[in-house]
Backbone as a ProteinNet text record, in pm:
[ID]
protein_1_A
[PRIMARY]
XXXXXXXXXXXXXXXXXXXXXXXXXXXXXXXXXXXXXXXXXXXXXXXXXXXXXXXXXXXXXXXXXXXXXXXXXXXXXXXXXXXXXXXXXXXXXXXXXXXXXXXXXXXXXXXXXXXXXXXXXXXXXXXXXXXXXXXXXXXXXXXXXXXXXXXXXXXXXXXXXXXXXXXXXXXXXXXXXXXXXXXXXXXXXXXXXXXXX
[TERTIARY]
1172.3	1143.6	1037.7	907.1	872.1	884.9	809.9	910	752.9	795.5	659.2	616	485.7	384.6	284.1	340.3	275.2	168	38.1	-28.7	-154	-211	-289.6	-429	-498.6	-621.2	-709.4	-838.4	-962.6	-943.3	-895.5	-904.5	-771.4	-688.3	-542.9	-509.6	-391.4	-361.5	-220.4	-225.3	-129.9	-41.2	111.4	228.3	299.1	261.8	335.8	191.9	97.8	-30.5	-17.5	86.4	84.5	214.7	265	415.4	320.6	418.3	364.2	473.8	463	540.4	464.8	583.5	484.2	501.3	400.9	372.6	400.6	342	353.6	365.3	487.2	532.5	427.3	440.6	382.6	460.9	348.6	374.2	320.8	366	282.8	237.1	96.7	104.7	57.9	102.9	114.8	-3	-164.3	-228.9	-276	-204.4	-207.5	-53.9	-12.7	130	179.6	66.9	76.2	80	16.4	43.2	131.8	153.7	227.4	212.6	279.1	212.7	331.4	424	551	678.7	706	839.8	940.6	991.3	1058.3	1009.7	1158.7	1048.5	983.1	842.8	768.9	808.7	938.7	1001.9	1045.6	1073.5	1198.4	1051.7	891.5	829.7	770.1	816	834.8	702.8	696.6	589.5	453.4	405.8	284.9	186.1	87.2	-53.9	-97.4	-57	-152.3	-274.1	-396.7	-519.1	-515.5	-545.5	-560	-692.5	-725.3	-906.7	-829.6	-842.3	-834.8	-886.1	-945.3	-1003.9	-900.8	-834	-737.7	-557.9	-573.4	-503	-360.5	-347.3	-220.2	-167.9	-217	-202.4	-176.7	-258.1	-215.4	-40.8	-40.6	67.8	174.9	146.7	263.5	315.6	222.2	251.6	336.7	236.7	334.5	447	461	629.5	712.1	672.5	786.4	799.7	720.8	732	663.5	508.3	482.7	320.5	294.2	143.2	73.3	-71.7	-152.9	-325.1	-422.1	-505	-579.8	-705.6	-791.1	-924.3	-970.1	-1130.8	-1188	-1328.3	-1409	-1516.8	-1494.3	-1581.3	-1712.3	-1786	-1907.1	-1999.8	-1921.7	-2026.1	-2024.9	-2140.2	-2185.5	-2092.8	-2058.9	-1941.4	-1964.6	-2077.8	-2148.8	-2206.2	-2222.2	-2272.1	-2191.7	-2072	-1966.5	-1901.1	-1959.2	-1870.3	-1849.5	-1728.4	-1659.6	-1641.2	-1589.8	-1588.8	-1461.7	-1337.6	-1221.5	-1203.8	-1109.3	-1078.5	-982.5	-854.4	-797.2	-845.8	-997.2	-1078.7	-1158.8	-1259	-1303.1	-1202	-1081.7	-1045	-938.7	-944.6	-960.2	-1037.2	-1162.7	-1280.6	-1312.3	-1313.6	-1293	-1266.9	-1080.4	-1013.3	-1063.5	-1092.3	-1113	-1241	-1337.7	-1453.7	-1421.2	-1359.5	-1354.9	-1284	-1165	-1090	-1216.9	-1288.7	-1376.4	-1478.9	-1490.8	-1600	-1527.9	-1402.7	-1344.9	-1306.7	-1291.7	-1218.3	-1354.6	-1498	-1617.8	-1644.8	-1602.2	-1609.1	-1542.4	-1450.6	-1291.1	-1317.8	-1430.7	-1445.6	-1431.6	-1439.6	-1413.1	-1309.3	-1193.5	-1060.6	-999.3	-932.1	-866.9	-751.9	-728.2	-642.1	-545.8	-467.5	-361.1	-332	-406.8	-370.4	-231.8	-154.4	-20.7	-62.9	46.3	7	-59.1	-132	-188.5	-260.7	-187.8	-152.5	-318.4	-400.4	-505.9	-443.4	-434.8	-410.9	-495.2	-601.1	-735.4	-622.7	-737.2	-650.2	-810.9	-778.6	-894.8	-797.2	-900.5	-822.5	-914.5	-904.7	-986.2	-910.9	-944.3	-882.3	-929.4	-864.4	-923.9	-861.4	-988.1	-957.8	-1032.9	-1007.3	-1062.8	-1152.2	-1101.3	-1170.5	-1284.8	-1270.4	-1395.3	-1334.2	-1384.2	-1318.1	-1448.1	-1299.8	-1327.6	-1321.9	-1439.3	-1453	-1391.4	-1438.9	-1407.7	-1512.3	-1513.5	-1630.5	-1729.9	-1825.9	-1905.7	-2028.4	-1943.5	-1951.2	-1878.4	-1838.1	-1793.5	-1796.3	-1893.9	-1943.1	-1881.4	-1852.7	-1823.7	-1674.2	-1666.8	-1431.7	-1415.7	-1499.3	-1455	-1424.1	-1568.2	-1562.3	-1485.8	-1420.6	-1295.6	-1174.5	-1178.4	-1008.5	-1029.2	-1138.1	-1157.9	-1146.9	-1191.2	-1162.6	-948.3	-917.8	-810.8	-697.4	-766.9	-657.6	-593.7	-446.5	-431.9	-404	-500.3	-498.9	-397.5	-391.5	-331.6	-451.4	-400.6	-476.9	-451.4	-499.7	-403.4	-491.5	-387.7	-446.3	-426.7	-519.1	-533.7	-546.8	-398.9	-436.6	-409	-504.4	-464.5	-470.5	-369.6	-358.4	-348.8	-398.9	-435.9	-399.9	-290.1	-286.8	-301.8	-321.4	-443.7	-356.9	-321.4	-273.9	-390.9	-431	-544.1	-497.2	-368.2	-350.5	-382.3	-296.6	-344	-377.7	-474.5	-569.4	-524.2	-342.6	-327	-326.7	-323.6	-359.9	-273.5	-162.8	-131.5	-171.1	-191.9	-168.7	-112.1	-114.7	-88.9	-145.1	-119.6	-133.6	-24.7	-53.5	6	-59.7	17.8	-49.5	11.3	44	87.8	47.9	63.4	38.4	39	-46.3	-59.3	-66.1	3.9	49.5	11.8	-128.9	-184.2	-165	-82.9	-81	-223.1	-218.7	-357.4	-362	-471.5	-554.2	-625.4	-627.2	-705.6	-860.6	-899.5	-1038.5	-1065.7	-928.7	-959.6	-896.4	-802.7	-738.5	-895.4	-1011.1	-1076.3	-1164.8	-1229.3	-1324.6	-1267.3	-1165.2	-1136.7	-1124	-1147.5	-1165.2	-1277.5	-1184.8	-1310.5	-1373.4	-1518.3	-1592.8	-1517.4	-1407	-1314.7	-1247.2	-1257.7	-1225.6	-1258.9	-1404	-1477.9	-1525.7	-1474.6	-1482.2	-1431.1
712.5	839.6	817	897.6	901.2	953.4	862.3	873.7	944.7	997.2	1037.8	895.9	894.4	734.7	798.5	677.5	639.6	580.6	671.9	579	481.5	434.3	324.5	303.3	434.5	436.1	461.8	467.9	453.8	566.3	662.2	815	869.3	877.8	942.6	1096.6	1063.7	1210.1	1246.9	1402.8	1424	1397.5	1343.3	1288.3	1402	1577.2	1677.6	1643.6	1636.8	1607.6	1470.7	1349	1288.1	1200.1	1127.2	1089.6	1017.1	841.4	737.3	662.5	576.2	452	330.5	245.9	34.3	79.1	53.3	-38.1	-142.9	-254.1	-312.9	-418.6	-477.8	-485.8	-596.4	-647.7	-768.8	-899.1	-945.1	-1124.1	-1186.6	-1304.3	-1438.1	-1514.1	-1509	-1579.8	-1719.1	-1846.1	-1969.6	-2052.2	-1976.4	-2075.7	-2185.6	-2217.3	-2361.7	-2402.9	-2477.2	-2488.3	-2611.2	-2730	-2797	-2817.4	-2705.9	-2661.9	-2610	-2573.8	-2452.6	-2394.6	-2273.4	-2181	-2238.7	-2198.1	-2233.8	-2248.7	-2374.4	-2425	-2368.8	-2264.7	-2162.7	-2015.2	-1940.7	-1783.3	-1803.6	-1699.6	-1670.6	-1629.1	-1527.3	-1507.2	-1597.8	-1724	-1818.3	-1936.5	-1891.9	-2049.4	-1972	-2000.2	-2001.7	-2012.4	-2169.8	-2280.6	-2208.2	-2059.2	-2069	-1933.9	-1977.7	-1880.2	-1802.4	-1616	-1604.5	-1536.5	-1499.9	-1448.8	-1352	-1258	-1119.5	-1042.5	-1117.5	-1023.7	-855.4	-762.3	-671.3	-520.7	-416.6	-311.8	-208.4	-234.8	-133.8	-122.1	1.6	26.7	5.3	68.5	45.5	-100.2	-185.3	-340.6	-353.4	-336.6	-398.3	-354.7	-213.6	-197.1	-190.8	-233.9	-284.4	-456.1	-561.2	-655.7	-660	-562.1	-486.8	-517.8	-369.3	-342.5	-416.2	-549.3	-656.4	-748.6	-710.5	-818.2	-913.9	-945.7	-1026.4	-1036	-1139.2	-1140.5	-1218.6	-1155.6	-1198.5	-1166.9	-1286.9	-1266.9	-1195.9	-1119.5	-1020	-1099.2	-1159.6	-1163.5	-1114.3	-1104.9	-1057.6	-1147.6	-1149.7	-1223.2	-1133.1	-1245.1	-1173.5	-1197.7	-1091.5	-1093.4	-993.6	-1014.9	-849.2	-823.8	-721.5	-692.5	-660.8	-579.2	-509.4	-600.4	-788.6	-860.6	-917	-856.9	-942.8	-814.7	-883.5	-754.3	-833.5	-721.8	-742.4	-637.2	-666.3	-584.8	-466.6	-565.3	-555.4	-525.4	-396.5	-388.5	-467.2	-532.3	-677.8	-837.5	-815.1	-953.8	-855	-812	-729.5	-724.7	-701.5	-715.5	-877.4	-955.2	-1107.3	-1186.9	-1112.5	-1205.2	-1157.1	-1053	-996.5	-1069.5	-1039.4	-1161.9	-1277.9	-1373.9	-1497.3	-1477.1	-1445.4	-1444.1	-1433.4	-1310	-1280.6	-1424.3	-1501.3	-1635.1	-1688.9	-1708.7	-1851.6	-1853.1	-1698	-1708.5	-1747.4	-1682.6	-1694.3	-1847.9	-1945	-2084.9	-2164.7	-2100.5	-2153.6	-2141.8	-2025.2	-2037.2	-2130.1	-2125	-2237.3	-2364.7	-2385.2	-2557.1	-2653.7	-2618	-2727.7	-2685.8	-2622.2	-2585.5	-2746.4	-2728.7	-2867.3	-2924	-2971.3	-3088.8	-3028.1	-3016.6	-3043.4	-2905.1	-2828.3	-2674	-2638.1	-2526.2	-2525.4	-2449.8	-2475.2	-2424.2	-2289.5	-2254.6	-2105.9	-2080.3	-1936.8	-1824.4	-1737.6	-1749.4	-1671	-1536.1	-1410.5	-1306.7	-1264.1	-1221.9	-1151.9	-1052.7	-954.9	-854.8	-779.4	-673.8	-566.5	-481	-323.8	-288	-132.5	-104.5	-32.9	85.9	228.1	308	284.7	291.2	381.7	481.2	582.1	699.5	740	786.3	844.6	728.4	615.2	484.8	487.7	529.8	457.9	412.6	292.4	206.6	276.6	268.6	362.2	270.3	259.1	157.8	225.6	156.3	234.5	373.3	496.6	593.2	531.3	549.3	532.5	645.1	769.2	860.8	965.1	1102.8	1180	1279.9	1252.3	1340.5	1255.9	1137.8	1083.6	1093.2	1048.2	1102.3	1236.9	1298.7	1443.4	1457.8	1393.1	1406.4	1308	1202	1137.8	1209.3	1250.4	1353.8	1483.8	1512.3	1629.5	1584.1	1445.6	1399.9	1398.6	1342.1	1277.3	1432	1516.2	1667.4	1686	1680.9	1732.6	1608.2	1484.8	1365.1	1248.6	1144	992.7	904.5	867.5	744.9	575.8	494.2	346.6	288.3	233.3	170.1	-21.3	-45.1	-181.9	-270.5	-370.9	-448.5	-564.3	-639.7	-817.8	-883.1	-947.5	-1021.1	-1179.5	-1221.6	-1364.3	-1456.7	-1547.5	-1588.7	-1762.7	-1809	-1924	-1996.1	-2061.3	-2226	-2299.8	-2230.2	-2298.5	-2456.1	-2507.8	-2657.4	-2756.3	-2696.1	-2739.4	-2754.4	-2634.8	-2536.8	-2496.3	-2493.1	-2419.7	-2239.6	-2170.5	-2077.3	-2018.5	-1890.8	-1797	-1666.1	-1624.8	-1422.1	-1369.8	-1252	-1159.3	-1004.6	-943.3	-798.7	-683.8	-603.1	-501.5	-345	-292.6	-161.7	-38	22.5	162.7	273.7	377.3	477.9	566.1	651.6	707.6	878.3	964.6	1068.7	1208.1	1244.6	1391.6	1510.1	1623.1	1708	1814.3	1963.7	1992.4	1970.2	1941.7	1963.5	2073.6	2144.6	2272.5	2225.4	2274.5	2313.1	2324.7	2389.1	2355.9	2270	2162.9	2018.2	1906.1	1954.6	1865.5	1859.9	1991.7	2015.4	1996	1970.7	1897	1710.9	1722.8	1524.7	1483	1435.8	1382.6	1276.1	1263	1147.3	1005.7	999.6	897.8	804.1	914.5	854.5	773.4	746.7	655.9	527.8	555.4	433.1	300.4
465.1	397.5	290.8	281.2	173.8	47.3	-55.8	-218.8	-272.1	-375.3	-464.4	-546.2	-528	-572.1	-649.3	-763.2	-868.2	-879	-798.6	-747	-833.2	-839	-916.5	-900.5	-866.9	-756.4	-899.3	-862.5	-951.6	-1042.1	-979.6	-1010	-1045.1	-1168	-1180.3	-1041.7	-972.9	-887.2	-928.7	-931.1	-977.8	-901.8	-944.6	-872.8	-731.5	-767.5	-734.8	-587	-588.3	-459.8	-376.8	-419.6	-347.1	-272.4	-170.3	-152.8	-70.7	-100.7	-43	30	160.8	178.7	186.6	173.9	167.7	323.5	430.7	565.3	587	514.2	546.6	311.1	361.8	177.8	139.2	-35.2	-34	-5.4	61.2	121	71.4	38	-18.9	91.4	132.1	253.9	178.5	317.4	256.6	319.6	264.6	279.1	182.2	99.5	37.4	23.6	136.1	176.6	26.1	16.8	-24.9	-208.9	-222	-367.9	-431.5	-541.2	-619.3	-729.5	-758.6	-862.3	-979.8	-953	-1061	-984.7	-1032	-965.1	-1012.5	-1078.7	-1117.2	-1141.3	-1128.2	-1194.1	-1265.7	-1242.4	-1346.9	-1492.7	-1502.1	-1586.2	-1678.9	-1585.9	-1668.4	-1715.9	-1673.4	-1712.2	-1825.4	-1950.2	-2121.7	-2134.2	-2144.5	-2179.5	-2061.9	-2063.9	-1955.9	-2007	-1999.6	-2056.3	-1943.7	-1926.1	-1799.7	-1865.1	-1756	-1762.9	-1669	-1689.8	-1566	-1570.4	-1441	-1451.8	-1335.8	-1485.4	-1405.1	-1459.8	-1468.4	-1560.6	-1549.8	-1491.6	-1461.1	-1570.8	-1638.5	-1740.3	-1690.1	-1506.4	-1504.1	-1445.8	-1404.6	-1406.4	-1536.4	-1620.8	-1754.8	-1815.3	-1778.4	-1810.9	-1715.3	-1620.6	-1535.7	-1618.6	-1636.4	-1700	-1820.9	-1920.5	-2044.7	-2034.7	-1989.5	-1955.7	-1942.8	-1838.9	-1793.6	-1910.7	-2018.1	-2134.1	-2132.5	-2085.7	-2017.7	-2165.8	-2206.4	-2294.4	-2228.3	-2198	-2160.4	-2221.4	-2138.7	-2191.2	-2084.6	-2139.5	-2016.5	-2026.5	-1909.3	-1897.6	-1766.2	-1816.4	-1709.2	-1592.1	-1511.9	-1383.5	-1379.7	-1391.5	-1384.5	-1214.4	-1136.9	-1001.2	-992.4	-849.1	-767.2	-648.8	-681.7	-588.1	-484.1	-510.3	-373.7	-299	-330.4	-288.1	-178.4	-209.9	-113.2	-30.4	103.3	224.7	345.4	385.1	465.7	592.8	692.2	780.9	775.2	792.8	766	593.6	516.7	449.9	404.9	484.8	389.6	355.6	450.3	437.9	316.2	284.9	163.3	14.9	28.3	-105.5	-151.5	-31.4	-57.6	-78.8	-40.2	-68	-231.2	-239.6	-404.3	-486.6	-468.1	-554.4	-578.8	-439.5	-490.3	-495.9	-513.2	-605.3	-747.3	-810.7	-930.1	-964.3	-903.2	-945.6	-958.4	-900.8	-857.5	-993.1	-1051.4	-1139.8	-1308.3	-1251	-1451	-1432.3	-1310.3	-1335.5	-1361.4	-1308.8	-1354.9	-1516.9	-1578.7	-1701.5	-1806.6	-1712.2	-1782.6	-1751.4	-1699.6	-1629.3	-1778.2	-1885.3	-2037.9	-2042.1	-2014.6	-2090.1	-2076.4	-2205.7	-2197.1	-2131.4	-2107.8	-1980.4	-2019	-2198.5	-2229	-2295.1	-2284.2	-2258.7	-2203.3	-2215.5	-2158.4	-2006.6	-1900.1	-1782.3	-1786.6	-1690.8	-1703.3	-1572.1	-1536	-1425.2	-1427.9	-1344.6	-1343	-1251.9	-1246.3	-1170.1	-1135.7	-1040.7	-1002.6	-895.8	-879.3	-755.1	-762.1	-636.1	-586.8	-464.9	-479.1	-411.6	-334.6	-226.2	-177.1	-98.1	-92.2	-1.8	143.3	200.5	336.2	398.9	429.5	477.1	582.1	638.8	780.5	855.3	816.2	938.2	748	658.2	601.7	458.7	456.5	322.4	192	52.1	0.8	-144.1	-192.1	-336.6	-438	-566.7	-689.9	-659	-709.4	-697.9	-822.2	-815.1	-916.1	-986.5	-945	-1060.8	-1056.7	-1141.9	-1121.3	-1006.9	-934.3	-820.9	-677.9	-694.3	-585.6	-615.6	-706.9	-736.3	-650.4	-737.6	-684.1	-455.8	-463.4	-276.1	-186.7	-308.1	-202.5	-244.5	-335.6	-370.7	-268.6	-286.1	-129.4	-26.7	10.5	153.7	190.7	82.9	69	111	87.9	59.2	206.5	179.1	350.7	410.4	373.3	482.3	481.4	535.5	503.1	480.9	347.4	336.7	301	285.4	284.6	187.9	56.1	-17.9	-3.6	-3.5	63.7	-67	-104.5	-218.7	-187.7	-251	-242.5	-393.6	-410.8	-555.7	-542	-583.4	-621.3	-724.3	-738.3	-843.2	-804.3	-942.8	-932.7	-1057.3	-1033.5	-1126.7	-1208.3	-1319.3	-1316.9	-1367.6	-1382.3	-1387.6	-1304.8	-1192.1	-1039.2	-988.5	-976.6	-882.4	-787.9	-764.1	-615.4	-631.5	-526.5	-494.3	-404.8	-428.2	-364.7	-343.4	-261	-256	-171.5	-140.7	-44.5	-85.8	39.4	76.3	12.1	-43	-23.1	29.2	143.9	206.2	192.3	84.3	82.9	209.1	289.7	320.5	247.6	174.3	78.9	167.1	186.8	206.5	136.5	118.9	37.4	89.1	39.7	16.8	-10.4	-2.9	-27.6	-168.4	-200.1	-325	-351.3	-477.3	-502.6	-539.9	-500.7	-531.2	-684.6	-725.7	-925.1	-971.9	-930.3	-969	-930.8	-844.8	-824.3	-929	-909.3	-1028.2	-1181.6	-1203.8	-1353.8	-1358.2	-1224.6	-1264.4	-1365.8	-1452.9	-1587.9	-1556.7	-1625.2	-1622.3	-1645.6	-1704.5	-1730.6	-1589.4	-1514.8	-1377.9	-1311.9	-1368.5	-1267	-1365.2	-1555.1	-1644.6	-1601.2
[MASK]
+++++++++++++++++++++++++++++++++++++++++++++++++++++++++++++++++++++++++++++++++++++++++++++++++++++++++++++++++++++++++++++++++++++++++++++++++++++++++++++++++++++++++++++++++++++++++++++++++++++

C-alpha cells in the first residue's frame, strides 16, 4: 500500500500531491568484501568524526535528528562532466566522485585523527523514460512539477560511505516510486526561486 512521502527532491511538494512506495529498499552492496566501515553500530562508534558532502537541508536534518554531529564539505567537480547511461550507474558515479574529491583534499589529514565516516550521496528523478537532475532554475522546477502531475515517477538514490581511516567503501541504492496526484496550475506557479538554491 502506498504511504504519503516525505519526499526529499530538489524542489519541496506538497505532502497532500504526493504518495510513495520503496521498490526496491536500501542495500549495502558488498563491493569491497574485504574492508569495513565500522565494526559496530554506527550509533554505538563514540570515538568517530563523520563528513557529509551534501546541499541538501533535509539530509542534514535527517542526521540531526538521530543525534548525530557532523562536519559539511564541498567537492569541487563538474557534474555535468560525469554521465551515465543508466540512472543507478549516474548517481554512483556521482557519489564516488564527490568521495574521491573531498578524500583528495584530506590527503594531509593526520594518521592519528579519530576514525571518520565520509557520507557522499546523489540523487536523480526519472520520469517518463527521462532522468531528471537538480532543475537549475525556476523555470525548469516549474516544468518537471508539471511533468510529474498525474504521473509515476522514481527517485533514484545512491549513498556512499567512505572510511576515510581505511579507505574501505560501502553503498547502495535506494528506489522510491514516487506516485503524483494532479497538480494545480497555481501550486506550480508559486514554486520559489529557493527551489532550485
Amino acid at each position: 500500500m502506498a504511504s504519503t512521502c516525505n519526499n526529499s527532491s530538489s524542489f519541496k511538494v506538497h505532502k497532500s500531491l504526493v504518495t510513495c512506495q520503496t521498490i526496491r529498499p536500501l542495500s549495502i552492496c558488498n563491493e569491497y568484501p574485504s574492508t569495513s566501515i565500522c565494526s559496530k553500530p554506527l550509533a554505538s562508534c563514540d570515538s568517530l568524526k563523520i563528513i557529509i558532502r551534501s546541499s541538501s537541508p533535509a539530509r542534514r536534518a535527517i542526521l540531526s535528528d538521530m543525534g548525530y554531529e557532523f562536519t559539511v564539505m564541498s567537492a569541487d567537480i563538474d557534474e555535468k562532466a560525469i554521465r551515465r547511461e543508466k540512472p543507478e550507474e549516474l548517481v554512483k558515479a556521482l557519489a564516488e566522485a564527490k568521495a574521491d574529491a573531498i578524500q583528495l583534499n584530506l590527503r594531509n589529514r593526520d594518521s592519528r585523527d579519530l576514525p571518520t565516516l565520509l557520507i557522499t550521496s546523489d540523487q536523480v528523478k526519472v520520469s517518463k523514460g527521462m532522468i531528471r537532475e537538480r532543475p537549475t532554475s525556476t523555470e525548469e522546477a516549474r516544468e518537471f512539477i508539471k511533468g510529474y502531475s498525474g504521473d509515476v515517477a522514481f527517485a533514484v538514490n545512491y549513498i556512499l560511505v567512505t572510511n576515510l581511516s581505511t579507505g574501505g567503501r560501502k553503498g547502495g541504492w535506494d528506489i522510491p516510486e514516487i506516485y503524483f496526484h494532479h497538480i494545480p496550475d497555481e501550486f506550480i506557479k508559486k514554486v520559489p526561486s529557493a527551489a532550485v538554491d
